[in-house]
C-alpha positions, 0 to 999 in steps of 0.5 A: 846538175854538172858532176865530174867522175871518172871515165868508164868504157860505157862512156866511149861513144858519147867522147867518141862522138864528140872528138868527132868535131875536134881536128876535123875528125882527126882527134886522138882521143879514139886511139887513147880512150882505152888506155886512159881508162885504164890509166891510174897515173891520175884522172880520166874525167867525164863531165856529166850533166843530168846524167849525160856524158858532155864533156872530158879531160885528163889529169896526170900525174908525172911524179914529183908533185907535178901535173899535167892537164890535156884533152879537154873536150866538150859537146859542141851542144855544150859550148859556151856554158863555162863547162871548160873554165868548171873542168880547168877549176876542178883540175886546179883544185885537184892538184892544190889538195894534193900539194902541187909543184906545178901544174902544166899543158900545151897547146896550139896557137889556134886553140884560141878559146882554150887559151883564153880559158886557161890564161884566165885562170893564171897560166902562163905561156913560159915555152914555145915550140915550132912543131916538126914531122916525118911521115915518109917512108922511103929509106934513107942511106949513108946514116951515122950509127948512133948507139944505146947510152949504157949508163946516166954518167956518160950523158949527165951533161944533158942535164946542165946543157944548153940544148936543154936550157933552150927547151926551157928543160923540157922533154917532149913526148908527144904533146906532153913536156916533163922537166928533165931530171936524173931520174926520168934520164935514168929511166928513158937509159933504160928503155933504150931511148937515148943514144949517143953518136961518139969519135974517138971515144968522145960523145959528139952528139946525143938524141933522145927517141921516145913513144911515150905518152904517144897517142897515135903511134908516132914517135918523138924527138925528146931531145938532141945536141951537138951543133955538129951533128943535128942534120945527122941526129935527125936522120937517123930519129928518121931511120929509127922510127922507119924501122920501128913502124911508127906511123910518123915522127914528131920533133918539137923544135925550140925557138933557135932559127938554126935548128929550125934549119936543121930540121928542114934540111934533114928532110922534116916537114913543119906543121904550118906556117908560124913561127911557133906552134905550140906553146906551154903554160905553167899555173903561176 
């Protein structure tokens, strides 16, 4: 029988050995597993059948009645018996009890089989991404000082702004997209994450770098305006996570060919070649 309980670390080589398939080997679930066990923000889930380990899935919780559902794996042995559509039903009906907002993800354009599952159920693919990376280390020069936002008055506009509406008013962490509120702002001020790049007292541009929610040590580009200054803007996310020793730099740009510019002219790599990559889907 298929019971679904939460993750315990004796289960990690069983998930390990079935990550193993996913990205050609180069799964992010090794470099999680530890922390989402730990993880009381929501729900590590193992799908167990006749006492076995097959499949899993994480359920977050981001606050506010808003959930967000990623890293659905199943034993390649297991495929084809509905395990994914029995774990996205379980989740859905996880957040229904406890009274949802809304329920998101994201995915690759590839991922054709979860994109299926997911649409069947109602999901809506309300966003997409073009999906940009950094993983040079040689040091860049002649670099605009950004500096620490101190307060959420000076960078409130972020919140009415029109680099926000293109992001259909997501941050991104990683693969994970929240809705950008005062409050998260507030928080993400207080990491020390959001930077400002000003002339004669005046913001000309600001950026939002994060690892939060990362998976392998990399850091994002939550945000970043001013038309002005986004080849700078990105330089100088560059230079950050160079010298914070992230492993690479993650840039999920919207679908505004100008900033997609930017991005190639600031020294950024695209993931592949589509046009969009990553796509986001709302439970409608």
């Amino acid at each position: 029988m298929l019971v679904f309980r939460k993750a315990r670390m004796e289960d990690k080589e069983d998930i390990i050995n079935i990550s193993k398939t996913v990205w050609d080997g180069d799964d992010y679930l090794p470099n999680i597993y530890e922390k989402w066990v730990a993880n009381s923000n929501g729900e590590f889930t193992i799908a167990e059948l006749d006492g076995k380990a097959i499949g899993c899935a994480k359920f977050t919780d981001l606050g506010g009645k808003k959930y967000w559902f990623e890293g659905i794996r199943v034993n390649k042995q297991y495929r084809g018996m509905g395990i994914g559509k029995k774990i996205t039903r379980y989740y859905i009906d996880k957040a229904k009890n406890k009274g949802y907002n809304s329920i998101s993800l994201s995915t690759y354009i590839e991922n054709y089989e979860s994109i299926k599952i997911i649409e069947s159920f109602g999901f809506k693919n309300t966003t997409k991404f073009k999906l940009f990376y950094h993983e040079n280390s040689n040091p860049l020069i002649n670099i605009k000082v950004y500096e620490k936002a101190n307060s959420l008055e000076e960078v409130r506009y972020i919140l009415k702004s029109k680099e926000l509406s293109k992001r259909n008013g997501y941050f991104a962490f990683d693969w994970t997209f929240v809705k950008a509120t005062e409050e998260l702002l507030q928080e993400l001020i207080d990491e020390g994450s959001v930077y400002t790049l000003k002339e004669n007292g005046k913001i000309k541009s600001t950026i939002i770098l994060s690892n939060r929610m990362s998976k392998n040590n990399e850091l994002s580009i939550s945000y970043i305006d001013g038309d002005e200054c986004h080849v700078e803007g990105l330089k100088f996310a560059t230079q950050k996570y160079q010298e914070k020793g992230y492993k690479a730099l993650l840039y999920m740009c919207p679908q505004i060919d100008s900033m997609k510019e930017y991005a190639v002219k600031a020294g950024l790599m695209p993931f592949d070649e589509y046009d969009e990559d990553v796509f986001v889907y709302e439970y409608i």
